[in-house]
C-alpha positions as CSV (number, residue, x, y, z in Angstrom):
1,X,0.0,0.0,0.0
2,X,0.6,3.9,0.2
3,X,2.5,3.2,3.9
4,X,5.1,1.6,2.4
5,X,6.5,4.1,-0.1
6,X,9.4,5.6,1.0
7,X,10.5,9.1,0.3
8,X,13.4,8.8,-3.1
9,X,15.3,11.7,-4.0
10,X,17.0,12.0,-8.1
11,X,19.1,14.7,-8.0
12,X,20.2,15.1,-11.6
13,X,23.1,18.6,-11.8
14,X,23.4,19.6,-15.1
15,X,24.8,23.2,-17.3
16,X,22.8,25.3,-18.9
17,X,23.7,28.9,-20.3
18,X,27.1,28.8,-18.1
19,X,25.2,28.0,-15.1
20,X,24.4,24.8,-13.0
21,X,21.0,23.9,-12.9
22,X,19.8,21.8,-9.8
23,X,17.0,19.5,-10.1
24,X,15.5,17.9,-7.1
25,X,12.8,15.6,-7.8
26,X,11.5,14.2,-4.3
27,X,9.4,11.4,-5.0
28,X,7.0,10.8,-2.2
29,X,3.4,10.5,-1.8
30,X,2.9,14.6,-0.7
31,X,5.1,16.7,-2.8
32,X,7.4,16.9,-6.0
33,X,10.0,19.9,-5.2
34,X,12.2,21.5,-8.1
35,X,15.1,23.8,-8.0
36,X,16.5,26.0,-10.3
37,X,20.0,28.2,-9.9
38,X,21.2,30.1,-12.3
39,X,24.0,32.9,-12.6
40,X,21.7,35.6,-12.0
41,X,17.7,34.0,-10.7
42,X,16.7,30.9,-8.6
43,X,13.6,29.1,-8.6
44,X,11.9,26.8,-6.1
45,X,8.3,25.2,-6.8
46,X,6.9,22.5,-5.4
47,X,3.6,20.9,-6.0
48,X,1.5,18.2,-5.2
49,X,0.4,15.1,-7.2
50,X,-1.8,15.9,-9.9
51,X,0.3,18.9,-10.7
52,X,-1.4,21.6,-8.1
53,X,0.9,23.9,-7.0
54,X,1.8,24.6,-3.0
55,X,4.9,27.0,-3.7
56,X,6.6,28.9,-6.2
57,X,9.1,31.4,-5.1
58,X,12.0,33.1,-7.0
59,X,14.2,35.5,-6.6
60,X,18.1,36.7,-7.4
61,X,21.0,34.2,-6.9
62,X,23.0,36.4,-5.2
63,X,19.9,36.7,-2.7
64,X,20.5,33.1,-1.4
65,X,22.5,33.1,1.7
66,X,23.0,29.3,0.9
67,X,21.6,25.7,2.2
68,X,21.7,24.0,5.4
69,X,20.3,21.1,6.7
70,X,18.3,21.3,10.3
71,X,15.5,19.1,12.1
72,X,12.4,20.1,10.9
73,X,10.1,17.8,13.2
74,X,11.3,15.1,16.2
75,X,8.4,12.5,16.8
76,X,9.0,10.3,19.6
77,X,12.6,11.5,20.0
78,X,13.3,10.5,16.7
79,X,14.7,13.4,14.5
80,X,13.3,14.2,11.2
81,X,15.6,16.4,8.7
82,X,15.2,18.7,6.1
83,X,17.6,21.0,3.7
84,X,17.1,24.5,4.2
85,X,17.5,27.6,1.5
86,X,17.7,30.5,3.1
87,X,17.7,34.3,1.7
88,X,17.9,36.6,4.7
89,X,14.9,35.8,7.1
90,X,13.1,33.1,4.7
91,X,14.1,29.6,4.3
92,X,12.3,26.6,2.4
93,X,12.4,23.4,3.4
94,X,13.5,20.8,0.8
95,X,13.3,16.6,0.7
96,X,11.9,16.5,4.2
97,X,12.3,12.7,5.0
98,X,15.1,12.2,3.1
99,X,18.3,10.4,5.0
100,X,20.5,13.4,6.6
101,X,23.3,12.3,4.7
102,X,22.0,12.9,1.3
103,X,20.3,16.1,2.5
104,X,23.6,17.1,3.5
105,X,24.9,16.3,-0.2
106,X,22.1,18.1,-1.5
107,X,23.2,21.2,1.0
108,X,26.9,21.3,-0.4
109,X,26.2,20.8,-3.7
110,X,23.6,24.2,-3.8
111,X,26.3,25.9,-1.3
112,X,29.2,24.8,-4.4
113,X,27.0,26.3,-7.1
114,X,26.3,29.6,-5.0
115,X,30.2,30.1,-4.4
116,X,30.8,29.3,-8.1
117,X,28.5,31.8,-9.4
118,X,29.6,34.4,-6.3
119,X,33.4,33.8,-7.8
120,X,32.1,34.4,-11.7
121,X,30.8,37.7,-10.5
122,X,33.2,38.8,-8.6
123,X,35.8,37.9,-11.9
124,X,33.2,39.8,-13.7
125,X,33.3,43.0,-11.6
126,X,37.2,43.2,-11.8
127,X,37.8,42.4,-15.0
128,X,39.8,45.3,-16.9
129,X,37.7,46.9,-19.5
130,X,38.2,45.2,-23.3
C-alpha cells in the first residue's frame, strides 16, 4: 500500500547557459519539489500530485545566503531532517524525509553552485575593460 513508499530523491546537476542547474525531484506521496539556480535568478516550486501547485518562489541568486540542513520535526525522540534555503529571514524546506546524509549532499552541492556563481561575479566585476 501507500504506507510503504518511501520518500526517493534524483538529483540530476546539469549546465545550462554557463550555469548549473539543480534539479531535485523528491518522489514521495505529498510533494514533488524543483530547484532551479542560475547565474543571476533561482527558482523553487513544489507541487502536489496531480500537478497543483503549493509554492513557487523566485528571486536573485546572489539573494540566497546558501543551504543547510536542520531538524524540521522530532516524533517520539526521533529526529526528522530537512535541507534549508535561506535568503535573509526566509528559508524553504527541501526533501523532508530524506536520509540526513543525502540532505547534506544536497546542501553542499547548492552551497558549491552559489560560491561558483559568487566567484564568476566577482571575476566579472574586476575584469579590466576590453
Amino acid at each position: 500500500g501507500t504506507g510503504a513508499v518511501m520518500g526517493a530523491a534524483f538529483l540530476a546537476p546539469f549546465w545550462l547557459a554557463g550555469g548549473l542547474v539543480l534539479k531535485t525531484t523528491i518522489l514521495d506521496p505529498a510533494k514533488k519539489t524543483t530547484l532551479s539556480i542560475g547565474e543571476y535568478a533561482w527558482e523553487l516550486s513544489q507541487s502536489l500530485p496531480g500537478g497543483i501547485a503549493t509554492r513557487d518562489d523566485r528571486g536573485a541568486t546572489e539573494e540566497l545566503a546558501g543551504a543547510d540542513v536542520a531538524v524540521s520535526v522530532v516524533t517520539n525522540g526521533v529526529p526528522t531532517y530537512a535541507c534549508r534555503l535561506v535568503a535573509g529571514r526566509t528559508a524553504w524546506g527541501l526533501g523532508d524525509g530524506l536520509p540526513r546524509e543525502e540532505l547534506e549532499w544536497v546542501a553542499s552541492e547548492i552551497n558549491d553552485q552559489l560560491a561558483q556563481l559568487a566567484e564568476a561575479r566577482a571575476d566579472r566585476k574586476i575584469a579590466p575593460p576590453a
